[in-house]
C-alpha positions in Angstrom: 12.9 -82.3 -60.2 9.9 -79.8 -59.9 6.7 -81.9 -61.3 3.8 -79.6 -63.3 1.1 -78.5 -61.1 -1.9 -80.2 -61.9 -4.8 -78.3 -63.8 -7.3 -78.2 -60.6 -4.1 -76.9 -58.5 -3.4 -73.7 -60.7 -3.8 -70.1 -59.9 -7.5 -69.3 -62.4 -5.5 -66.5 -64.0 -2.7 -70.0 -65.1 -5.7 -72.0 -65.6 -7.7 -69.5 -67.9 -3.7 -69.1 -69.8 -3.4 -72.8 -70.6 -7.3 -73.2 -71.6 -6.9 -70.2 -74.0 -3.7 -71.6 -75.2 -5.6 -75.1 -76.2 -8.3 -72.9 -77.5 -5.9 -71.4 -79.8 -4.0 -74.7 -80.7 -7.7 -76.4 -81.1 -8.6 -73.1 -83.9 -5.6 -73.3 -85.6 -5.8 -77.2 -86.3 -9.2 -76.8 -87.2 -8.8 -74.4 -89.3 -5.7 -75.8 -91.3 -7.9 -78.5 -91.8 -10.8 -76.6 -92.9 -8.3 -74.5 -95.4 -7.0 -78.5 -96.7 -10.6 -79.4 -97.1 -12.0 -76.6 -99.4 -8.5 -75.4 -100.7 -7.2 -78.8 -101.9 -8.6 -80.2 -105.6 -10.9 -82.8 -105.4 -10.0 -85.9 -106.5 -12.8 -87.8 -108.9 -13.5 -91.1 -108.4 -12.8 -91.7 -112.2 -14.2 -95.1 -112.3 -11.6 -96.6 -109.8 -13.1 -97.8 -106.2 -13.1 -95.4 -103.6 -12.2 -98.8 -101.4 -8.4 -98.2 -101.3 -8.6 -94.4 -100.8 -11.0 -95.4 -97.7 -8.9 -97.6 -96.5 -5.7 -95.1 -96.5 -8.1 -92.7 -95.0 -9.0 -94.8 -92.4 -5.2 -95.9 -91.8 -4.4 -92.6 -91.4 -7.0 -91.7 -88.9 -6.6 -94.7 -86.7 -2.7 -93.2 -86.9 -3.7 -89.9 -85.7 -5.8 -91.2 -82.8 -2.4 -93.6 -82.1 -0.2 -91.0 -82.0 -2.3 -89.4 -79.8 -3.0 -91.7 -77.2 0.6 -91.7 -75.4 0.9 -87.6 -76.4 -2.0 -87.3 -74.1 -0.4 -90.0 -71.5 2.8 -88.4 -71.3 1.3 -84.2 -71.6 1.7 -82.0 -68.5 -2.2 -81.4 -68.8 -3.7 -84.6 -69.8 -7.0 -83.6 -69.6 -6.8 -80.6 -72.1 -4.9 -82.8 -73.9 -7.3 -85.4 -74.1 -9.8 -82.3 -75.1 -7.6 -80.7 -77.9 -7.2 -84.4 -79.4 -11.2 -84.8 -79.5 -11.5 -81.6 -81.1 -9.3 -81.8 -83.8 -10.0 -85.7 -84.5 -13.7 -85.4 -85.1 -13.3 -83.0 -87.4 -10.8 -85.4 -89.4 -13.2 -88.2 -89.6 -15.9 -85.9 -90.9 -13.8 -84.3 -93.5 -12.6 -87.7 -94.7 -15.8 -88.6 -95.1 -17.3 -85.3 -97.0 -14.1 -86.0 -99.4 -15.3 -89.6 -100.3 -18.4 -88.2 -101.1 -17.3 -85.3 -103.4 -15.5 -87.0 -105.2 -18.3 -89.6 -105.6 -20.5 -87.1 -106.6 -18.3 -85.4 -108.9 -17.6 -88.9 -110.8 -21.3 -89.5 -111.1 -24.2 -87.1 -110.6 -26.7 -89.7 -109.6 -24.7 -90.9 -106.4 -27.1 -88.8 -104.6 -30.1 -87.2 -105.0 -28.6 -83.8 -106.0 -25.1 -83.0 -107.1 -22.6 -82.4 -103.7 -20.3 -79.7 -103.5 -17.4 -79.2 -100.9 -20.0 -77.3 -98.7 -23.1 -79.8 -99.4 -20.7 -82.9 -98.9 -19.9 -81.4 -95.4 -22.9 -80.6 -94.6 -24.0 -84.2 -95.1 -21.6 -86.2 -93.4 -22.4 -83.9 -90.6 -26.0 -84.7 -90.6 -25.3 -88.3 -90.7 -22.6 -88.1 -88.3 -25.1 -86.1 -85.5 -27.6 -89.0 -86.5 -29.9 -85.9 -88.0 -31.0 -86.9 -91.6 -32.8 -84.3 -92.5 -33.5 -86.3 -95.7 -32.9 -82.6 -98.2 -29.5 -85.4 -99.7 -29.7 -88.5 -99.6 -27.9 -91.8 -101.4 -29.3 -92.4 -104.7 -27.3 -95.4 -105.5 -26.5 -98.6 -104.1 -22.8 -98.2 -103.3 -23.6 -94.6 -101.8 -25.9 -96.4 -99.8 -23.8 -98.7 -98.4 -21.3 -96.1 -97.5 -23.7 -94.4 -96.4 -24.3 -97.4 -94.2 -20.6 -97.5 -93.3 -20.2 -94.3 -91.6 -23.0 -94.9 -89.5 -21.2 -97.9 -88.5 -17.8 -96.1 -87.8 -19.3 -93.2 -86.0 -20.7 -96.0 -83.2 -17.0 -97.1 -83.6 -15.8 -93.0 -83.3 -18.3 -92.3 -80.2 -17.7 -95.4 -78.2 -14.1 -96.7 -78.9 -12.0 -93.6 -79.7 -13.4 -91.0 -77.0 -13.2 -94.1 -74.7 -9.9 -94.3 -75.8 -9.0 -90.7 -75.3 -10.9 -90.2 -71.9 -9.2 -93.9 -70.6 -5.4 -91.9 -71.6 -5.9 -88.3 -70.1 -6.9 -90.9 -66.8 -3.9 -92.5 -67.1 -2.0 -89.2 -67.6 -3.7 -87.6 -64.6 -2.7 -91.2 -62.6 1.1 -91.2 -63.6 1.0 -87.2 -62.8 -0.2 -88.1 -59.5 2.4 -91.0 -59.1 5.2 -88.6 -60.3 4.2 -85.8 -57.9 4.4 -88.5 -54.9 7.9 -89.4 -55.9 9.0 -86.3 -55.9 7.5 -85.3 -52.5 9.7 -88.1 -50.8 13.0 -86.9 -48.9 15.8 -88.5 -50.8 17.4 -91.2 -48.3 19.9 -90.0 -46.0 23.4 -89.8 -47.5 25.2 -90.2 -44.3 23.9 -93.3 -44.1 21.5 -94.6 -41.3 21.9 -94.1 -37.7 23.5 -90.6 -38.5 21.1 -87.5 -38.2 21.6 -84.4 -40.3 21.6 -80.9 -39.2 
């Protein structure tokens, strides 16, 4: 069976083809989540705890970073893989976020410091994400606050346990590649048993 050619092996004319076909996978994910994101009605809080719908959020990311984790074993390219996953992952976790706080805002206008909207929200769980805090929005109450305090926590949690997971599966990928491709270079054993040569 004829194994894929690992990523550092390829011709730079097949190497620039499968980076600019992860490039385009990468843009369209991102961008069918930026559509769901400003496209999809915004749930208000309506007086109910956002606790549940954080939970299910967080479910659901911790499923998308599962699934991806043997994807990314088992790819032909684990490394890109592992790079596609990262890309379309953070982008998950912020718009999760930017969600929880819409809908916060929308539900009541003194959860921060000005009212959010789909662009504003994003724009603050990004600044909070890169650890900027430009302080122009911040938490006005004390539930925002310790949400705020939350994410904080989980991007700690995003940078060191997720891209450590991600990075620890496109090694493995790249091992069992490397495994594969020695089983396939050994000569099948001799069918005419031993002691006979073969012409």
């Amino acid at each position: 069976m004829t194994q894929p050619a690992p990523l550092m092996s390829l011709s730079r004319r097949d190497a620039w083809k499968r980076g600019l076909f992860v490039a385009l996978r990468v843009t369209l994910s991102v961008s069918a989540l930026f559509a769901a994101y400003f496209l999809i009605p915004t749930r208000s809080a309506g007086g109910k705890s956002d606790v549940p719908w954080l939970i299910l959020d967080m479910l659901v990311f911790g499923a998308v970073v599962g699934i991806q984790v043997p994807a990314i074993i088992r790819a032909r390219h684990p490394i890109l893989r592992a790079v596609e996953a990262m890309a379309v992952v953070v982008p998950l976790y912020l718009f999760i976020f930017a969600r929880i706080y819409l809908a916060n805002s929308l539900h009541d206008q003194s959860a921060f410091n000005q009212p959010l909207d789909t662009t504003s929200a994003l724009y603050f769980t990004v600044t909070v994400f890169a650890t900027v805090g430009f302080g122009d929005i911040v938490a006005g109450t004390d539930s925002m606050r310790l949400l705020v305090t939350l994410q904080m926590l989980l991007n700690l949690v995003v940078f060191g346990l997720v891209f450590r997971l991600l990075i620890s599966a496109a090694r493995r990928g790249v091992a069992r590649r490397g495994v594969e491709a020695d089983l396939g270079d050994r000569e099948p054993p001799d069918s005419f048993g031993p002691g006979t040569g073969s012409m």
